[in-house]
KETOR-239576 format. One line per field, with one value per residue (C-alpha): residue number from 1; x, y, z; residue in one letter. Coordinates in nm, 4 decimals, decimal comma. Example, Ala and Ser with C-alpha at 12.3 -4.5 7.8 and 13.67 -1.06 7.14 Angstrom:
// residues 2
pos = 1; 2
x = 1,2300; 1,3670
y = -0,4500; -0,1060
z = 0,7800; 0,7140
code = A; S
// end
This chain:
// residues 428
pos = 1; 2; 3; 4; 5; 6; 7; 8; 9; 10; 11; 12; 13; 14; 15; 16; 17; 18; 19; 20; 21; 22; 23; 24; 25; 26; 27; 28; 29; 30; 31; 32; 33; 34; 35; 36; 37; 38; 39; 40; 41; 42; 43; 44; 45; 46; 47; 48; 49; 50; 51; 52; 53; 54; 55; 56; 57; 58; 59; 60; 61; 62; 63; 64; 65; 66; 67; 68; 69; 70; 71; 72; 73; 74; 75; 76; 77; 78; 79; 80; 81; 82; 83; 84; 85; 86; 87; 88; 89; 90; 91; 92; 93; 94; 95; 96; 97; 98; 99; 100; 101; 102; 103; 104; 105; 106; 107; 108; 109; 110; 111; 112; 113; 114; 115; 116; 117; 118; 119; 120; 121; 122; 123; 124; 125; 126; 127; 128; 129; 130; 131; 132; 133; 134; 135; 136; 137; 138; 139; 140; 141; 142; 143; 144; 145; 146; 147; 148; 149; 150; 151; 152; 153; 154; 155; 156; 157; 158; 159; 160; 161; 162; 163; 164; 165; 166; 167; 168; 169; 170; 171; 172; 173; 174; 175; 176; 177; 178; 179; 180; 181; 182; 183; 184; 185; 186; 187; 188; 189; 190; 191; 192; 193; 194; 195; 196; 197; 198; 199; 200; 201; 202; 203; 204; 205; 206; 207; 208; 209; 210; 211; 212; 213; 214; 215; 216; 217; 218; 219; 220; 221; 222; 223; 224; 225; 226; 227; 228; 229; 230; 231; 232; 233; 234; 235; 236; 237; 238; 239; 240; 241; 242; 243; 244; 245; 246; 247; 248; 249; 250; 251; 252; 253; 254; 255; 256; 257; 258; 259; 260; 261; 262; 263; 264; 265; 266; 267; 268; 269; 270; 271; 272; 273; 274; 275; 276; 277; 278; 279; 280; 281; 282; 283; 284; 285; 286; 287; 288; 289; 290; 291; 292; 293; 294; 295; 296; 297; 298; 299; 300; 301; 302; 303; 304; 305; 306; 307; 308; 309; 310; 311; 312; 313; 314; 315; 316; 317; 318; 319; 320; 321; 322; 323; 324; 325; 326; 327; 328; 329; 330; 331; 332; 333; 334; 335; 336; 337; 338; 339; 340; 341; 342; 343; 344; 345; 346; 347; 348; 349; 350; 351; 352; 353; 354; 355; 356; 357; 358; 359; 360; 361; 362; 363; 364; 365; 366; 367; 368; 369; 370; 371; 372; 373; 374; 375; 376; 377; 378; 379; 380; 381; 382; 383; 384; 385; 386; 387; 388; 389; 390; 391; 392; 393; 394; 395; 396; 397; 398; 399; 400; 401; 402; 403; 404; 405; 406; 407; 408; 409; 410; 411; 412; 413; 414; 415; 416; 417; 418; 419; 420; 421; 422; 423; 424; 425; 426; 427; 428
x = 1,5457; 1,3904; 1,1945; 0,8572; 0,6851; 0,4822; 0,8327; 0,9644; 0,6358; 0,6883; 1,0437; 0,9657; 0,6636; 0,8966; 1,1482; 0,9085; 0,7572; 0,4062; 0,1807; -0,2229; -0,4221; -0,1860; 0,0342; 0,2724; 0,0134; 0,2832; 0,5862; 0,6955; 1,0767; 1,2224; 1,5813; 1,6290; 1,5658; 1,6633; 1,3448; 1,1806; 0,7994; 0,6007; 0,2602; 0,0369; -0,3124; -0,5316; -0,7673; -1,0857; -1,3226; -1,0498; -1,1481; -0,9239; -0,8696; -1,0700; -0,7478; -0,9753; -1,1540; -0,9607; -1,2516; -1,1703; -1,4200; -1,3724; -1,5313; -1,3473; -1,5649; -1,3368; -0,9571; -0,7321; -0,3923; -0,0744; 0,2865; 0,5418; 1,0262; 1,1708; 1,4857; 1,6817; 1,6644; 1,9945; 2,0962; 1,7188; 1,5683; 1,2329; 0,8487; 0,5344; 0,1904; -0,0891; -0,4592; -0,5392; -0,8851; -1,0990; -1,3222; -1,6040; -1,6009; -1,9272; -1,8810; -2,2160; -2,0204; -1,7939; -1,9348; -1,6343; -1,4911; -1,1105; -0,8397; -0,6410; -0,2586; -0,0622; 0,1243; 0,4916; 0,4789; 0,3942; 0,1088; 0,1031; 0,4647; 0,5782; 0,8808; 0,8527; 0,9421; 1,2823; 1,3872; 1,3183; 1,5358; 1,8368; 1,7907; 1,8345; 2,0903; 2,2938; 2,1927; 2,3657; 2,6913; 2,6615; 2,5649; 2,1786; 2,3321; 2,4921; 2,2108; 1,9917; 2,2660; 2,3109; 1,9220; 1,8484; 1,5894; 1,5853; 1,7460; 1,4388; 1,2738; 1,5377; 1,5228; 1,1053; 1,2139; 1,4558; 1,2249; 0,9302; 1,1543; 1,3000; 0,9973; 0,7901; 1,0571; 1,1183; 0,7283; 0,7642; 1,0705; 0,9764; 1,2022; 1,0423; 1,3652; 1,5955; 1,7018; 2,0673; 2,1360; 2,3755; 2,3061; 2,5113; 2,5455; 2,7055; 2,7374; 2,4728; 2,6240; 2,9378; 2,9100; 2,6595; 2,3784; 2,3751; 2,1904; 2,0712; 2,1637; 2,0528; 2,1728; 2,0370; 2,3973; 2,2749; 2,1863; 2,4516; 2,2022; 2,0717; 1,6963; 1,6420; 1,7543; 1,6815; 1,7702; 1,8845; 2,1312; 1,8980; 1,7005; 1,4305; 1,5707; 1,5698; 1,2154; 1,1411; 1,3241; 1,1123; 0,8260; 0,9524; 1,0674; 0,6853; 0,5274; 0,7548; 0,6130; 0,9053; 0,9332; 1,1218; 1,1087; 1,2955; 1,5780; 1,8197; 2,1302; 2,2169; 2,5911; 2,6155; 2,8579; 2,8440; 2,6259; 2,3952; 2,1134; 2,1322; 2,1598; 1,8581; 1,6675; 1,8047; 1,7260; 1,3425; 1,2788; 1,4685; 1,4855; 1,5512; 1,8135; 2,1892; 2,3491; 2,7083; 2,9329; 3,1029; 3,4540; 3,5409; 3,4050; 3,5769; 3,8972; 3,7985; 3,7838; 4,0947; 4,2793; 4,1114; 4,3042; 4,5972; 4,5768; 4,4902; 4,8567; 4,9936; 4,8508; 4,9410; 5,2585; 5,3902; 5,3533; 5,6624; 5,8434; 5,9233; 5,9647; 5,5632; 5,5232; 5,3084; 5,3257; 4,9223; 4,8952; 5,1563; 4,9755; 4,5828; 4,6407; 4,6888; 5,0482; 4,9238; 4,8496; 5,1377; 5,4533; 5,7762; 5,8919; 5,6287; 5,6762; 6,0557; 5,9543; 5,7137; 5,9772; 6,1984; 5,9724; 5,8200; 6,1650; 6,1999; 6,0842; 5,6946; 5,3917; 5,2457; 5,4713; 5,2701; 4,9603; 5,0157; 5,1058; 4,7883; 4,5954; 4,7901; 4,7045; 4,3245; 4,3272; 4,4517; 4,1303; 3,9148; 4,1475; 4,1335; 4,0142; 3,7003; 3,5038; 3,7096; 4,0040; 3,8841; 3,7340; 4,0985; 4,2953; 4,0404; 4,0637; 4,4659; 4,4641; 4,1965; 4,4411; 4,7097; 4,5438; 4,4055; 4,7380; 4,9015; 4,8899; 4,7497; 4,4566; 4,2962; 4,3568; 4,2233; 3,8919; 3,8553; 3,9450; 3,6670; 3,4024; 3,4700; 3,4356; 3,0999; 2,9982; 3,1879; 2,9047; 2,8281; 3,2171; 3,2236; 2,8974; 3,1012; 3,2019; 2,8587; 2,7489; 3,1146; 2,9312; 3,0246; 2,9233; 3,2191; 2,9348; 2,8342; 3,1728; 3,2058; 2,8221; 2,9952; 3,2204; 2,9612; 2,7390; 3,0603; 3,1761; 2,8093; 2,8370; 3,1298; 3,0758; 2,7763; 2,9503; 2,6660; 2,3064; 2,0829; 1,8358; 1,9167; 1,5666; 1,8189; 2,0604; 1,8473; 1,7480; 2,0512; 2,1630; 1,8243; 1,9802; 2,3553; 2,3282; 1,9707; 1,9961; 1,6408; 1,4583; 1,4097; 1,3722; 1,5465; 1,7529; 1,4336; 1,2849; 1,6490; 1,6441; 1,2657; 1,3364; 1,6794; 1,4905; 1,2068; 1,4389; 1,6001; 1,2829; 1,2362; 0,9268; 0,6497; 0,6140; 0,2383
y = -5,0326; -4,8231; -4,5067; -4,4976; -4,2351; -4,1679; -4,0809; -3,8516; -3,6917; -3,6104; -3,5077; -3,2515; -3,1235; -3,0428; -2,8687; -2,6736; -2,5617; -2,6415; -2,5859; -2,7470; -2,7003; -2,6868; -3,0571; -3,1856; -3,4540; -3,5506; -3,5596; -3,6298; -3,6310; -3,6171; -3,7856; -3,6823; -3,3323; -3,3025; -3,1304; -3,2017; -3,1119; -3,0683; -3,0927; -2,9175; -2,9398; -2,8033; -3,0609; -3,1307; -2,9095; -2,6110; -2,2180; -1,9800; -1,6173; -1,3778; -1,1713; -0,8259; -0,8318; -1,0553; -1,2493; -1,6471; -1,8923; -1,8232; -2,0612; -2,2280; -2,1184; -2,2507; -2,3380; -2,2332; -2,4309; -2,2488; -2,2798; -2,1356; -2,1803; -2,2797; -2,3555; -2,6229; -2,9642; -3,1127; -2,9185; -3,0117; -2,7240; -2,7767; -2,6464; -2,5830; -2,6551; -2,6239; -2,5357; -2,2203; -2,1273; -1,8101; -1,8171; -1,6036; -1,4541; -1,5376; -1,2146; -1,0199; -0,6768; -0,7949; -1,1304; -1,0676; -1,3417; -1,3469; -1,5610; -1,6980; -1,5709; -1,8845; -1,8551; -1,9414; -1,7113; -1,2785; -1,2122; -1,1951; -1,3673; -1,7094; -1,7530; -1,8642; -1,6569; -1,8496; -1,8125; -1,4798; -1,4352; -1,6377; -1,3770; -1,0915; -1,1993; -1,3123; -0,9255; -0,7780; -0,9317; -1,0240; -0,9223; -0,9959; -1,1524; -1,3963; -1,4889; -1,5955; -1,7579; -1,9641; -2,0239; -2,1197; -1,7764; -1,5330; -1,1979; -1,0118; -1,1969; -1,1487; -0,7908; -0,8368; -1,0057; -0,7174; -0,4754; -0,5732; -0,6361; -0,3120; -0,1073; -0,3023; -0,2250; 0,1075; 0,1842; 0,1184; 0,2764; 0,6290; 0,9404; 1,1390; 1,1209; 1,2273; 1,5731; 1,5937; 1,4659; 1,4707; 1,4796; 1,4296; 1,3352; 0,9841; 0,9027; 0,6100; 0,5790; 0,6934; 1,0829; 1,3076; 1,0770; 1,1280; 1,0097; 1,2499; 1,0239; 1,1417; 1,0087; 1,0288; 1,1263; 1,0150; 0,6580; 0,6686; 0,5322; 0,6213; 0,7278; 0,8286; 0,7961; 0,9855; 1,0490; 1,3838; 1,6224; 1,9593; 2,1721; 1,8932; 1,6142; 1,7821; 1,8872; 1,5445; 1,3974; 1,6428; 1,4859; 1,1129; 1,2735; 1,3851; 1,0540; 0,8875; 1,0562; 1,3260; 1,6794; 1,9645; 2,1560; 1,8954; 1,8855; 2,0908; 2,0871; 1,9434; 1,8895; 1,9622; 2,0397; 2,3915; 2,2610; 2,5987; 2,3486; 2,1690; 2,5054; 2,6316; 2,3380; 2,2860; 2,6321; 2,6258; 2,2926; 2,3125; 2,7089; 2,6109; 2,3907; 2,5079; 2,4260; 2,3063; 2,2713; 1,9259; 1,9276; 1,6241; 1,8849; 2,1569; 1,9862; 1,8480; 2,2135; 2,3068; 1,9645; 2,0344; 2,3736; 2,2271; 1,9470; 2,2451; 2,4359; 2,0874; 2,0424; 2,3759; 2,3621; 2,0364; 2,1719; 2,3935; 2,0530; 1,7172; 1,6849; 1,6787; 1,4092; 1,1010; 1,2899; 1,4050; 1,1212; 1,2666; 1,6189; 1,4981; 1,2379; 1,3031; 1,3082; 1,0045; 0,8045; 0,8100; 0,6048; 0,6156; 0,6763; 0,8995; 1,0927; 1,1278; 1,2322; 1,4791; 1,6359; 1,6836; 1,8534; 2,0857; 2,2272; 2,3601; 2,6848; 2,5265; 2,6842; 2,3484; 2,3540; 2,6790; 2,5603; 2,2438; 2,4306; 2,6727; 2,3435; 2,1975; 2,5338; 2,5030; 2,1624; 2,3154; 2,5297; 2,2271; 2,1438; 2,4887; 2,5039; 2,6845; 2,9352; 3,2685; 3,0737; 2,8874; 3,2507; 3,4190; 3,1520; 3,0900; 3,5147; 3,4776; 3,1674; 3,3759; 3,6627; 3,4508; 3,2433; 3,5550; 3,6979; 3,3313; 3,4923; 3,1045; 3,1944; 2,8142; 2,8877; 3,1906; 3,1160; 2,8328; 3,0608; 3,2975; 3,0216; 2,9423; 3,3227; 3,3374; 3,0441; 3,2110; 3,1454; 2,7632; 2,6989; 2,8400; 2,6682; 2,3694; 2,4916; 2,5409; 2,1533; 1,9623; 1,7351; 1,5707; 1,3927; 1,1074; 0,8818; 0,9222; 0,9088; 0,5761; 0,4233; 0,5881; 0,3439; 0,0847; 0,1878; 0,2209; -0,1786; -0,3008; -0,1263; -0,2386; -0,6018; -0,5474; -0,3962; -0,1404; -0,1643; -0,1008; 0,1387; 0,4041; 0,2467; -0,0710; 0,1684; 0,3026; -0,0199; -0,1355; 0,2496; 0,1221; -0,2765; -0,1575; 0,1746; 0,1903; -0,0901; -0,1755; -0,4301; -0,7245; -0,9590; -1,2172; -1,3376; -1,4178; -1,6118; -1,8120; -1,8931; -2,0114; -2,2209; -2,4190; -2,4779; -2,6505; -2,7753; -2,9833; -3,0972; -3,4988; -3,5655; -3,7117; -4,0858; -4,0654
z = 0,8502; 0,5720; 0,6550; 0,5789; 0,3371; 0,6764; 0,8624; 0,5616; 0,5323; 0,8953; 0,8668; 0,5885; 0,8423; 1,0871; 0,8957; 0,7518; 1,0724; 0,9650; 1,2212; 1,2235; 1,0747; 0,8211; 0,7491; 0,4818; 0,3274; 0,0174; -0,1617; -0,4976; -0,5908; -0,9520; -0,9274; -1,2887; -1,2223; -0,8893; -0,7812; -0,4631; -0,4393; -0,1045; -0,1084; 0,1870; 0,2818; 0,5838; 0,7919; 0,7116; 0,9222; 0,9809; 1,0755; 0,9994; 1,1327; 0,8977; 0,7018; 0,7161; 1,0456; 1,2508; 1,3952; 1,4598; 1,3026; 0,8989; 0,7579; 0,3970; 0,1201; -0,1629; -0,2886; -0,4924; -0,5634; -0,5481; -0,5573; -0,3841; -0,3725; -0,0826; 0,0268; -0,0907; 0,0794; 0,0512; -0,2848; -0,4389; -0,5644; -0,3294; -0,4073; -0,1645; -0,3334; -0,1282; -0,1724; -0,0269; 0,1040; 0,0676; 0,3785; 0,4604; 0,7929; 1,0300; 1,1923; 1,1837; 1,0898; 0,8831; 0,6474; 0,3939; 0,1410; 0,1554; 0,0894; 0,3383; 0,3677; 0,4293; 0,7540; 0,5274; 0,2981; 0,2642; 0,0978; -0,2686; -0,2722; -0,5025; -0,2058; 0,1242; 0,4321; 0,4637; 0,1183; 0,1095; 0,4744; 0,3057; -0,0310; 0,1894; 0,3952; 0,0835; -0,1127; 0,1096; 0,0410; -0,2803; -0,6805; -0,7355; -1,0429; -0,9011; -0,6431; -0,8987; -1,0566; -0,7411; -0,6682; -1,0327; -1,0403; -1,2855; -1,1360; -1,2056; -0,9539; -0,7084; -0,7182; -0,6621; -0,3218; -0,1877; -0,3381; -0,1488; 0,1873; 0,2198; 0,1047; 0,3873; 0,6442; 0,5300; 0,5770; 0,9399; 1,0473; 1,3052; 1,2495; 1,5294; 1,7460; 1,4334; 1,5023; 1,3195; 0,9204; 0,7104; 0,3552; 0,0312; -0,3403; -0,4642; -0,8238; -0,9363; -1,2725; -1,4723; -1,5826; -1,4028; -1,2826; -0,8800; -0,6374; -0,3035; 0,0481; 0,3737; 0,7154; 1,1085; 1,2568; 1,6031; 1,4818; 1,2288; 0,9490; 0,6065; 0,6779; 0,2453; -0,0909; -0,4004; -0,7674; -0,8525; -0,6457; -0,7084; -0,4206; -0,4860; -0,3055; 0,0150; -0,0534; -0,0969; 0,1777; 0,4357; 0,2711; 0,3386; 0,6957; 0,7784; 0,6670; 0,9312; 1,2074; 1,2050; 1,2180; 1,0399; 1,3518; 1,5045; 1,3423; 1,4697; 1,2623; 0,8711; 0,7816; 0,4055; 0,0958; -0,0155; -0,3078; -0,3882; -0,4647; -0,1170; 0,1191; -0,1070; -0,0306; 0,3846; 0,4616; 0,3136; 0,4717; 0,7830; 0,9076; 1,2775; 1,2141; 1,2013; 0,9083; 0,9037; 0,6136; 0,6208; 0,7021; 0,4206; 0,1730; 0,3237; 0,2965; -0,0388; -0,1538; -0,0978; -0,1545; -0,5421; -0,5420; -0,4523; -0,7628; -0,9339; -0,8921; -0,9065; -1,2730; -1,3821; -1,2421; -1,3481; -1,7188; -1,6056; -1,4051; -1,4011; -1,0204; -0,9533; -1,1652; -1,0305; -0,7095; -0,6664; -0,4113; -0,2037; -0,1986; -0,1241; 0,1535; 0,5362; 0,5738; 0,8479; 0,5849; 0,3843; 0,4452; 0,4940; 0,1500; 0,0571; 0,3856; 0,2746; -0,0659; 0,0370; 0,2495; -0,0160; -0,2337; -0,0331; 0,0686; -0,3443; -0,3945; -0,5596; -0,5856; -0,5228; -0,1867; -0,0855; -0,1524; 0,0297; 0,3087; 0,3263; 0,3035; 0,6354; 0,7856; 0,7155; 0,8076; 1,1904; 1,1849; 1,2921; 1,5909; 1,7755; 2,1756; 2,0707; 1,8840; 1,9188; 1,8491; 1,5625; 1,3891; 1,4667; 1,3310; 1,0126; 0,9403; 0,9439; 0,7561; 0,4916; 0,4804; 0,3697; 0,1350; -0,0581; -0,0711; -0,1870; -0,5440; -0,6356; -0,8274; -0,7067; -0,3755; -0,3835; -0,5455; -0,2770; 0,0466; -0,1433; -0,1576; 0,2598; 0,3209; 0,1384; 0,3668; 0,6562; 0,8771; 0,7937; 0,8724; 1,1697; 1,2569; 1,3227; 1,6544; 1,7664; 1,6081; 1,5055; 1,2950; 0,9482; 0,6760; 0,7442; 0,8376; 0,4606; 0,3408; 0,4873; 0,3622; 0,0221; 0,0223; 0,0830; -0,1391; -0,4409; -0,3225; -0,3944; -0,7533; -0,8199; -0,7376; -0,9248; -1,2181; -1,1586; -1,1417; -1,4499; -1,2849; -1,0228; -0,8722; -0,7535; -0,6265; -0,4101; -0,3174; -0,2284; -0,0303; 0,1850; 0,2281; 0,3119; 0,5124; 0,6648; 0,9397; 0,8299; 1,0741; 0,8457; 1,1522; 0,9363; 1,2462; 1,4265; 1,0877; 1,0685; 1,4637; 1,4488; 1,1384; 1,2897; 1,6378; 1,4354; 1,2392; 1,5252; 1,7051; 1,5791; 1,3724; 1,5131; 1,4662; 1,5217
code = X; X; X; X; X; X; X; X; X; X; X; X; X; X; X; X; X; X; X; X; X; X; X; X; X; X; X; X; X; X; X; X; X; X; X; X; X; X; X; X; X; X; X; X; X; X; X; X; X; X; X; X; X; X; X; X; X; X; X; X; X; X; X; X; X; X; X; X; X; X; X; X; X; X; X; X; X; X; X; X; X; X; X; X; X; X; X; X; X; X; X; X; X; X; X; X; X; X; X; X; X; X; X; X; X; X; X; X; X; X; X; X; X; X; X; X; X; X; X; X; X; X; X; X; X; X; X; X; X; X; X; X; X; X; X; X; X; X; X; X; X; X; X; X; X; X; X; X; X; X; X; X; X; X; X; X; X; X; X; X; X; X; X; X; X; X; X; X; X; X; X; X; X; X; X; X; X; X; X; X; X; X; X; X; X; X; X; X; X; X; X; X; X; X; X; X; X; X; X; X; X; X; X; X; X; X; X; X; X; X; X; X; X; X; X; X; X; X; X; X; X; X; X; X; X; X; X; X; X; X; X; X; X; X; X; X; X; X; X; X; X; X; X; X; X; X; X; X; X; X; X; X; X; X; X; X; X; X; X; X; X; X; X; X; X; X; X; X; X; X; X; X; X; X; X; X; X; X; X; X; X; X; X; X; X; X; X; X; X; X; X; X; X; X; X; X; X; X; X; X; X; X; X; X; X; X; X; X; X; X; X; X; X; X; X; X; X; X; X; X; X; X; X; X; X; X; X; X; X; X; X; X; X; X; X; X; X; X; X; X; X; X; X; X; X; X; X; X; X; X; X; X; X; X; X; X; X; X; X; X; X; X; X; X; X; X; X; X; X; X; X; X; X; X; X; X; X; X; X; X; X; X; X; X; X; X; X; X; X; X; X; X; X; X; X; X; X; X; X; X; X; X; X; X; X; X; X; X; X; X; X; X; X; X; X; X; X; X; X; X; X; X; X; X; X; X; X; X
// end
């Protein structure tokens, strides 16, 4: 028995989700093309919800027909065209002439609700390049979708609770272009993005902070690089809160002074040779063979051996009991660094004693930036897959999609969508 148009007209209704007085009143199919069109229409007589006042009772005043992607229906690329209404609201105080914002799509928007869920879900996975590729859309268009998304969810997240950050530089293109991150430690998120690495960002990121009901005064400690620009900028915007220099950097400080005597050094010997590796990573990490191999050369009399070994020893400074200890073991450790007669190791140990007091700060707050280390790494896989993004506007974009645990309520939209999905049409 063959379907009637009546039953697939009713079959597309209910996959939709159209609800009266909306209804799926046609459909037109291409087989050469392979393009599915649905078209919808509201009943005769229908009052609407006024879109500025809210009153019930708008009344249609006229149409306009528009067009909007969907989904695919069984690999078809698939079209909405329906005739949308301006009303005119009966309400004495209001009276307004509006257009109607169809329940299936955002307002202003040429893609339904669901494709614009199954875009975001997919964006954060995967290049915006290839979306479009998939979804026969130009990527321009994609990149309208995501944009719109995450500045909508962005506008209603609430920072009043965020009272520790981290915040740090990542590289948006190849040379010096950076872009400014800054995380909530507590909820382990990225709450702002911004070009630039200067003083500025931080002034701009209290900004963002205020406009999302937040509070300087309430933050309470920043974990941070020894960047000049970014203690200039924490400690106008945020003079209550303690500021902590990151331990990654800390250790990235001297584990550059190390490669430094390694460099130098190797000019005089072939035994350091392809060995930088063995000298940056956490002896943890390495394995068996480069654990042997590190042993043997740090038993030769190397200046790389002795700066290796002041870097072990400053690494022990973050696992002391507590505060008194920490400062003791930090002034021996500076003493002995400064008298290393390794000019790179020196100049390091007299960078940590200029910020003395932000490096012992992390026994009052042990926080760190390895939360942004980690969304780093994120944030460096979407680039790459992406073989980079032409505009440091995208990057941001995509910091915002893969590190700020923005509420896009997508999981509700897909769940909706399936459970209409599986109801049977009506055979009315």
């Amino acid at each position: 028995m063959h379907a009637t148009r009546e039953h697939v007209v009713g079959l597309f209704q209910s996959a939709l989700g159209i609800e009266e007085p909306w209804y799926v009143s046609e459909y037109q199919f291409d087989s050469e093309s392979g393009r599915l069109g649905l078209n919808i229409d509201f009943r005769k007589g229908s009052r609407f919800i006024c879109p500025v006042c809210g009153a019930e009772g708008a009344e249609p005043y006229d149409t306009k027909e528009r067009t909007w992607r969907h989904l695919n229906f069984f690999q078809h690329q698939t079209s909405l065209t329906a005739r949308i209404p301006r009303v005119q609201c009966i309400a004495p105080s209001c009276g307004m002439v509006k257009t109607v914002n169809p329940p299936w799509a955002a307002q202003g928007s040429h893609f339904t609700m669901l494709f614009e869920a199954f875009i975001m879900v997919l964006a954060a996975e995967m290049p915006v390049k290839a979306i479009a590729d998939m979804v026969g859309e130009y990527d321009q268009r994609i990149w309208k979708i995501i944009d719109r998304n995450v500045e909508e969810a962005l506008a209603k997240e609430d920072y009043s609770n965020v009272a520790q950050i981290g915040i740090d530089e990542t590289s948006s293109k190849r040379g010096h272009n950076y872009i400014t991150v800054v995380v909530d430690l507590d909820q382990r998120k990225a709450i702002f993005a911004t070009e630039g690495k200067d003083a500025s960002t931080v002034d701009r990121f209290a900004d963002h902070l205020i406009k999302h009901k937040g509070d300087p005064k309430n933050i309470k400690a920043v974990s941070s690089d020894m960047s000049l620009a970014f203690i200039s900028g924490i400690t106008k915007n945020f003079p209550d809160a303690d500021l902590v220099f990151d331990r990654f950097h800390i250790m990235k400080l001297m584990g550059d002074a190390v490669d430094n005597v390694r460099r130098e050094e190797s000019k005089e010997t072939d035994a350091l040779k392809k060995t930088r590796y063995l000298w940056l990573s956490n002896p943890k990490n390495l394995n068996a063979d480069q654990t042997e191999k590190l042993s043997s050369l740090t038993k030769l009399n190397l200046k790389t051996a002795r700066a290796y070994r002041l870097k072990l020893a400053l690494a022990e400074f973050f696992e002391q009991e507590d505060y008194s200890s920490a400062e003791a073991h930090l002034k021996s450790w500076y003493y002995w660094a400064t008298h290393s007669r390794l000019e790179p190791i020196i100049k390091a140990a007299k960078t940590i004693k200029k910020h003395w007091e932000g490096v012992m700060a992390w026994y009052i707050k042990p926080i760190n930036n390895g939360i942004l280390e980690g969304f780093n790494s994120l944030i460096q896989a979407a680039k790459a897959r992406a073989r980079g993004y032409r505009t440091t506007k995208n990057l941001i974009t995509m910091v915002y999609l893969v590190a700020g645990k923005l509420n896009f309520d997508l999981e509700r939209v897909y769940l909706e969508a399936m459970q209409k999905a599986s109801k049977p049409a009506s055979t009315a």
